[in-house]
N, C-alpha and C positions, 0 to 999 in steps of 0.2 A: 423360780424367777430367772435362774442364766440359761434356760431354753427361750425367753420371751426377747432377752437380750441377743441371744442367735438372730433368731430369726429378725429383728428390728433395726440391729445394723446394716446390712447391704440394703435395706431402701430408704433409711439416713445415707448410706454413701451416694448410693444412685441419686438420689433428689436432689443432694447439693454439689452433684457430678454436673449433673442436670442444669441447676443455676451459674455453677460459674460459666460453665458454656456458654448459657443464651446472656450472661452479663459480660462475657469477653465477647459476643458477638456485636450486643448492643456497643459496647465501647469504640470496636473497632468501624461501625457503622461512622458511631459519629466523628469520629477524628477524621477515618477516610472518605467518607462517603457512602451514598448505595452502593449497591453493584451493578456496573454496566452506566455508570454514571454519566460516565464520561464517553460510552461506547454508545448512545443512545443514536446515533444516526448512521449506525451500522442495523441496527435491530431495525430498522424502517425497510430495509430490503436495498440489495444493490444488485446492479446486473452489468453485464461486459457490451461493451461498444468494440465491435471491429472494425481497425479500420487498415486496409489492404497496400500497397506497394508505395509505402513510403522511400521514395528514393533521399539518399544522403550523402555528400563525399568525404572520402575517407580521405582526411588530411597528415599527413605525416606530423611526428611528434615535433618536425624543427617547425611545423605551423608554416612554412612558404609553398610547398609542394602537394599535387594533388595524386594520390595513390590510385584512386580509382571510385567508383562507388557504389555502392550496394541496396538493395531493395529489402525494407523491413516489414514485419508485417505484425501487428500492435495489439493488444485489445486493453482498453480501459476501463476501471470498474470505476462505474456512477450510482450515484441514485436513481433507483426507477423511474423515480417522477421527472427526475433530467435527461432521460437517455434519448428522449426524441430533440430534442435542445442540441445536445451533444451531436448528435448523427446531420443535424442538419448544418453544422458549425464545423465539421471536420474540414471543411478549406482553409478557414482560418487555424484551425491547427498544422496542416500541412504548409502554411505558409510560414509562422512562427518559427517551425522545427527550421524550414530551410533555411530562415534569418539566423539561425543559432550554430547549425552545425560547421559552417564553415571555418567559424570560430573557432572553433576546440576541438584538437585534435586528437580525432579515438583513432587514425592505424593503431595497429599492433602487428607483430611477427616481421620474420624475416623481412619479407616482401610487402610489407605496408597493407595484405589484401584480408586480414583480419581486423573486423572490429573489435574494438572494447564496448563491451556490451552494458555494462554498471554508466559510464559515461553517457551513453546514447539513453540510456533508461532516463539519465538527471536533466537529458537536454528536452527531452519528451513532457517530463515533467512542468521542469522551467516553462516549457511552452505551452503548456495545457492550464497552468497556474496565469498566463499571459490570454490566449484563447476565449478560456472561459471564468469562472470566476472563481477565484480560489479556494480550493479544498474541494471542488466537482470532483475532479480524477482524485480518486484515495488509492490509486494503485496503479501500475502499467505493468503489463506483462507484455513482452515478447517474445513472440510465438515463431519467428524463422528471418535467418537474414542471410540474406541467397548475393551474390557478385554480383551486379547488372553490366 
């Protein structure tokens, strides 16, 4: 009989190895959620909108004086099924931004002829949230921003 008991413990431990798993998975299911619940219009597919020489002036941080200004160049991630929407709307995004930047002032460095790059990201945002309908852009990447 303690050979039948060898062998009959490891797959009693296994099996209720086994349940408590898929019963702490269930639990955690329900309290939190599925998975990707909340991600679900990511999984729909998204794609990048370029959009090329956004010009912007780099205002000094006292906010009176104009430093100079610079050309960006952008891309934002939409919904597939929005991107011909988006591409055909980029004036009104190009207008947005200009409405905002003068506003808030990204110099940085010595000479005022660097941007702050996190600032122009939120102002792009702000605009694209204004543009188009809010939550299209779920991201802005900037890709070069060159003196003009």
């Amino acid at each position: 009989m303690p050979n039948i008991k060898k062998m009959i413990m490891p797959v009693v431990l296994l099996a209720s190895g086994a349940g408590t798993g898929v019963g702490a998975a269930y639990a955690a299911a329900a309290i939190l959620g599925p998975i990707g619940g909340e991600n679900s219009s990511r999984s729909k597919g998204t794609t990048l909108v370029e959009v090329n020489d956004v010009m912007a002036p780099l205002v000094l941080p006292d906010g009176q004086r104009l430093a100079g200004y610079v050309s960006f160049e952008l891309a934002l991630q939409v919904p597939e099924d929005q991107a011909e929407d988006v591409a055909a709307r980029l004036p009104l995004l190009r207008h947005e931004i200009n409405m905002r930047t003068y506003r808030k002032p990204m110099a940085s460095g010595p000479d005022g002829t660097l941007p702050t790059l996190e600032v122009f990201r939120a102002i792009v945002q702000e605009s694209a949230d204004a543009a188009f309908e809010k939550g299209t852009v779920s991201a802005v990447a900037i890709a070069s921003a060159r003196p003009a």
